[in-house]
C-alpha positions as CSV (number, residue, x, y, z in Angstrom):
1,X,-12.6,-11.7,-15.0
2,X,-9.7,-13.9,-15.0
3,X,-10.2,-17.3,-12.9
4,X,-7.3,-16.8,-10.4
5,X,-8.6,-13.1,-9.8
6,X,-7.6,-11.9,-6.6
7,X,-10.9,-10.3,-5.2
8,X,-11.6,-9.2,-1.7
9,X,-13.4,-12.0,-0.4
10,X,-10.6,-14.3,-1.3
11,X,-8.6,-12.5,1.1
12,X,-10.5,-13.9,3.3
13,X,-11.0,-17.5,1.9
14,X,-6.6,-17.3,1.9
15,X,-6.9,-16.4,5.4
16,X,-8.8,-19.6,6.2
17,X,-6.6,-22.1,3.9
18,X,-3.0,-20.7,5.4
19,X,-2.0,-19.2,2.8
20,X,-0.3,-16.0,3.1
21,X,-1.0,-12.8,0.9
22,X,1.6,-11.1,-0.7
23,X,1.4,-7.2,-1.1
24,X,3.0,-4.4,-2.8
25,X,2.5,-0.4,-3.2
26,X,2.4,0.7,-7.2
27,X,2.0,3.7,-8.5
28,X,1.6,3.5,-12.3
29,X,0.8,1.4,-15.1
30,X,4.0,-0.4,-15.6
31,X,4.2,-1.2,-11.7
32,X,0.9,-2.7,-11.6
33,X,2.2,-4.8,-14.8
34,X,5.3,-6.0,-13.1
35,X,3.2,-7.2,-9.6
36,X,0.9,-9.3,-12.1
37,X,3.8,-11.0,-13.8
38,X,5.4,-11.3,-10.5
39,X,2.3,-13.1,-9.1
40,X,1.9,-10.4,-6.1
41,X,-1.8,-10.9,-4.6
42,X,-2.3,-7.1,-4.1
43,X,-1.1,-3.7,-5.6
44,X,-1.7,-1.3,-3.1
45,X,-1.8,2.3,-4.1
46,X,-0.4,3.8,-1.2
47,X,-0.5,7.2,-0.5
48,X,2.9,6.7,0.3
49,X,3.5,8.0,-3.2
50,X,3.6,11.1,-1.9
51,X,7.2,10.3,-0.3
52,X,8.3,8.1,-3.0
53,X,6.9,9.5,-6.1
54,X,5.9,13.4,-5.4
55,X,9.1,13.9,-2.7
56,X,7.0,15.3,-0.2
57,X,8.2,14.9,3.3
58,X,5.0,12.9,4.7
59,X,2.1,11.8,3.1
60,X,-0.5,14.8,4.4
61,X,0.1,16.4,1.1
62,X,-1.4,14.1,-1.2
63,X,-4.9,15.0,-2.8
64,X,-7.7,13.0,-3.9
65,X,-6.1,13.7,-7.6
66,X,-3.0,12.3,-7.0
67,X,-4.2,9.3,-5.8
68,X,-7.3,8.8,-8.8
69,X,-4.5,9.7,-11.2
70,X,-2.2,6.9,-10.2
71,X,-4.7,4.1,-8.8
72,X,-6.3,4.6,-12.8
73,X,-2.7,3.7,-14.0
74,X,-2.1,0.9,-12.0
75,X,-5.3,-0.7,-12.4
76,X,-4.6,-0.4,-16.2
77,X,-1.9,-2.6,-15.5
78,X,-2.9,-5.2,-13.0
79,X,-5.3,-7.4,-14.3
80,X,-5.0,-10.6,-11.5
81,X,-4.3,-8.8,-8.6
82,X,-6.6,-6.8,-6.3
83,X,-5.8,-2.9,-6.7
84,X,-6.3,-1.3,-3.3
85,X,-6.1,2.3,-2.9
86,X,-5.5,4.5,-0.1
87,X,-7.8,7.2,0.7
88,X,-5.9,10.3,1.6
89,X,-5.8,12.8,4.1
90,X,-8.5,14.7,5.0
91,X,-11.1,12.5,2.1
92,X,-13.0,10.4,5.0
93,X,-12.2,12.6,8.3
94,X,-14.8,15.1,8.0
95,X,-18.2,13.5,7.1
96,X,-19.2,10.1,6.2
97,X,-20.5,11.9,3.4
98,X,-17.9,13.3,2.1
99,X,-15.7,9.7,3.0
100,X,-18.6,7.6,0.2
101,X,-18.5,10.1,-2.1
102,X,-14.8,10.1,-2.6
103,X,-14.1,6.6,-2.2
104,X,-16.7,6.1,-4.8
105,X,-14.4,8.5,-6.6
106,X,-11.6,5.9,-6.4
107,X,-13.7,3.1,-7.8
108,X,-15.1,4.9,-10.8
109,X,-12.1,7.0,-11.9
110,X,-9.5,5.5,-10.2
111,X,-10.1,1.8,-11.0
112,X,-9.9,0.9,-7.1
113,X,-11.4,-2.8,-6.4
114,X,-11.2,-1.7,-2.3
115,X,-10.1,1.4,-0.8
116,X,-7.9,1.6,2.7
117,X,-8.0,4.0,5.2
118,X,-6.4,4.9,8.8
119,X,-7.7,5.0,12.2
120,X,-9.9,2.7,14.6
121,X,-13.4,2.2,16.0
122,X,-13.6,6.3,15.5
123,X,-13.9,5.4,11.7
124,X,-16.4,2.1,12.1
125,X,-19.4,4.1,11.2
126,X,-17.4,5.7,8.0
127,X,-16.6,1.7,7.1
128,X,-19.8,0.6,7.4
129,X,-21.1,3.2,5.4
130,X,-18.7,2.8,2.3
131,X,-19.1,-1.1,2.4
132,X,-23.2,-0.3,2.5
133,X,-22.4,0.9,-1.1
134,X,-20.9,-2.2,-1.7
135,X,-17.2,-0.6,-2.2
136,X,-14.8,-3.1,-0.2
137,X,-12.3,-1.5,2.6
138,X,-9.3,-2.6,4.6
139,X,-8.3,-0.8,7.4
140,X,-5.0,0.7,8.7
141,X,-3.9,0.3,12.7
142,X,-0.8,0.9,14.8
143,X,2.0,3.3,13.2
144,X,-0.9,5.7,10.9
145,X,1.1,7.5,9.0
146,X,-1.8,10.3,8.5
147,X,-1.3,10.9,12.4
148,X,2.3,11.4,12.0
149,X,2.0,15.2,13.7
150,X,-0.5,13.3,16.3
151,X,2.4,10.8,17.3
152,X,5.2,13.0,16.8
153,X,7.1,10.9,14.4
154,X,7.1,7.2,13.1
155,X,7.3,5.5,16.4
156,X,5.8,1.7,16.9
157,X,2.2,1.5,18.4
158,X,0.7,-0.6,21.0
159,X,4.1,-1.4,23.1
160,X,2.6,-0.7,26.1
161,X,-0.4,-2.9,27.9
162,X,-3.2,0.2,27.6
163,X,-2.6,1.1,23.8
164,X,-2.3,-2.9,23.1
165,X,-6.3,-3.2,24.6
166,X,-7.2,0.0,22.5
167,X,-5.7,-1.6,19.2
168,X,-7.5,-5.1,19.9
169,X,-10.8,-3.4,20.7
170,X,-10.4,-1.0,17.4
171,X,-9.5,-4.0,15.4
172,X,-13.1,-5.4,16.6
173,X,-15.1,-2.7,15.6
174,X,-13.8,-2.6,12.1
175,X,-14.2,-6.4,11.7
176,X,-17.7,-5.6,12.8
177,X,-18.1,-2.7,10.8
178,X,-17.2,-4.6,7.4
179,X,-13.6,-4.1,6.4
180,X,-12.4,-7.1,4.5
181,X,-8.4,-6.8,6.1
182,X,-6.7,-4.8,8.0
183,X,-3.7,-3.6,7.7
184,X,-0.8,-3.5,10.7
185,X,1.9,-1.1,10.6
186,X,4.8,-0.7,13.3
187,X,2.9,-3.1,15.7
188,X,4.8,-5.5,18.4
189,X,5.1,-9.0,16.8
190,X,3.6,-10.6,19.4
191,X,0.3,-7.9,19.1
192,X,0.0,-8.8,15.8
193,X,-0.1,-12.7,16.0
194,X,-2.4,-12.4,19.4
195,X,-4.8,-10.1,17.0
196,X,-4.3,-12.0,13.7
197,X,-5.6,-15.2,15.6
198,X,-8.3,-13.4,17.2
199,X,-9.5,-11.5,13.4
200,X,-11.6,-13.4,11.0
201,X,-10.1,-11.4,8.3
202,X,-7.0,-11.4,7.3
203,X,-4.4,-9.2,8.4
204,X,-1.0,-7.4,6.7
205,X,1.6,-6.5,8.7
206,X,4.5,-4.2,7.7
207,X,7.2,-3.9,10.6
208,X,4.7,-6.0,12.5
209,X,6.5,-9.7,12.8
210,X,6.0,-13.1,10.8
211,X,3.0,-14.3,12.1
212,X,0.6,-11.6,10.3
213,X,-1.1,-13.4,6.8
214,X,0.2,-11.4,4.9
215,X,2.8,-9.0,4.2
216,X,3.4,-5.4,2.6
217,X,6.1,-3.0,1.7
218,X,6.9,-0.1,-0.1
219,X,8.3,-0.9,-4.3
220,X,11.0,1.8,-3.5
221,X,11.8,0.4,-0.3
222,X,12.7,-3.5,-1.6
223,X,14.3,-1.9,-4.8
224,X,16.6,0.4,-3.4
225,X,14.8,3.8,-5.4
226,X,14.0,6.0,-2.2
227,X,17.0,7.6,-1.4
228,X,16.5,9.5,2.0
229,X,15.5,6.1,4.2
230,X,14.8,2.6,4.7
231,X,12.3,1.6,7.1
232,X,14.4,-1.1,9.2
233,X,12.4,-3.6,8.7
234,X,11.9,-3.5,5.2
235,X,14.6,-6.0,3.4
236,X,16.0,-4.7,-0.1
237,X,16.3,-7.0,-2.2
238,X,18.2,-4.6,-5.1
239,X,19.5,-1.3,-5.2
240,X,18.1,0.0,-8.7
241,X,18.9,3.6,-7.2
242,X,22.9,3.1,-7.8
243,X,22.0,1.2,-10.7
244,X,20.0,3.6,-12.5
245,X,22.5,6.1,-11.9
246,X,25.7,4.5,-13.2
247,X,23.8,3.7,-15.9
248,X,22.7,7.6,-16.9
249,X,26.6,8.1,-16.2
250,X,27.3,6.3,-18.8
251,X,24.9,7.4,-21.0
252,X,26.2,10.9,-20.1
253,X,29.9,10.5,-21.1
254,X,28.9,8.3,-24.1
255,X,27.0,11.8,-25.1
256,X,29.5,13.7,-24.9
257,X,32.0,11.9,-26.3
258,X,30.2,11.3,-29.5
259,X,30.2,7.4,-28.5
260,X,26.2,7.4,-28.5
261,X,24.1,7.3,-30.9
262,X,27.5,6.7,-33.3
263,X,27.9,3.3,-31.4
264,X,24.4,2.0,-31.1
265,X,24.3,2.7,-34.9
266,X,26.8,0.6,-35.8
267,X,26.2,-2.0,-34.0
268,X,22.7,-2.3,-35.1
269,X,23.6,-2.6,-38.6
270,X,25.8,-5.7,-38.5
């Protein structure tokens, strides 16, 4: 193991020392390359792949397959940071049963170091269960994109006094049922700092303010290469989409005008 490792209880030893964990979704082998040599703490296999990768219009569609397939790419490629991998719909919802079982699935064939899944105190005996095995889990609160039917879109959790109490007191029982973060999606700002202050482990927000310790977003989202949407609160920081395509454009009318390969054979014999 290499000595700056990013493990799970790290996350929690960052936590204490201030220093804020940097996370990113990846999907295949040369993603989880790119988020070592960037220095990203965590590759998250989201299950967002189904959008982004599989052009699905949620993520309800993505199987257990999908998401061993792609976690065991990444993790061939990420060697420092900590490969986290979403456990999709409908693996832990039934039985806590069938919720080990497949998240054991995720560690053996998919390469997973800790697996993430949605919901509150509902899912603290699940948790408890899949850490028992010694498997490490972060949890998912606020905008779950799993319940997407249940909330009726993508709308931001806990704005109102009520829901804020329910998140705090799910956000408990998960601490307290062994989840090593948990992730915040779509929460107020000022939820998220009153709960990551509260939280002994650490917590990622995404669309849920600065004060969070850490941060995640989607790949696609910061590069510009999802073409229908970006969240609002996601900054790109390049637009690989446009870029990609003027460069197959190119590579089109060279084609067909004989220009390539003729060109690129010349020039690599001078």
């Amino acid at each position: 193991m290499k000595r700056d490792k990013i493990t799970a209880p790290r996350l929690a030893k960052m936590k204490q020392r201030g220093e804020k964990i940097s996370v990113l979704t990846a999907y295949d082998y040369p993603w989880g390359r790119m988020i070592d040599e960037a220095g990203i703490d965590v590759a998250l296999v989201g299950d967002s792949l189904g959008m982004v990768v599989l052009g699905y219009d949620t993520t309800l569609q993505v199987t257990m397959e999908d998401m061993v397939r792609h976690s065991a790419a990444v993790a061939r490629g990420a060697d420092r940071a900590l490969v986290v991998t979403d456990m999709p719909y409908l693996s832990y919802q039934i039985t806590a049963e069938d919720a080990v079982r497949n998240a054991g699935r995720l560690v053996r064939d998919g390469g997973a170091q800790a697996v993430k899944l949605e919901g509150g105190a509902e899912f603290a005996q699940t948790v408890a269960r899949i850490v028992s095995t010694g498997i490490p889990v972060v949890g998912h609160l606020g905008m779950t994109p799993q319940s997407v039917n249940r909330f009726g879109g993508y709308a931001t959790q806990g704005t109102d006094p009520a829901s804020a109490e329910h998140m705090a007191a799910d956000a408990l029982a998960l601490q307290e049922a062994g989840v090593c973060a948990i992730v915040l999606e779509k929460v107020p700002a000022d939820l998220a700092a009153r709960l990551t202050k509260t939280l002994e482990i650490p917590t990622i927000g995404i669309g849920a303010g600065p004060d969070c310790d850490g941060q995640v977003l989607v790949t696609h989202d910061i590069l510009g290469l999802y073409d229908r949407f970006t969240p609002p609160f996601a900054k790109q920081y390049a637009n690989l989409w446009r870029a990609t395509v003027r460069a197959f454009k190119t590579y089109d009318k060279e084609v067909k005008n004989g220009e390539f390969p003729r060109r690129a054979q010349e020039d690599s014999c001078k």
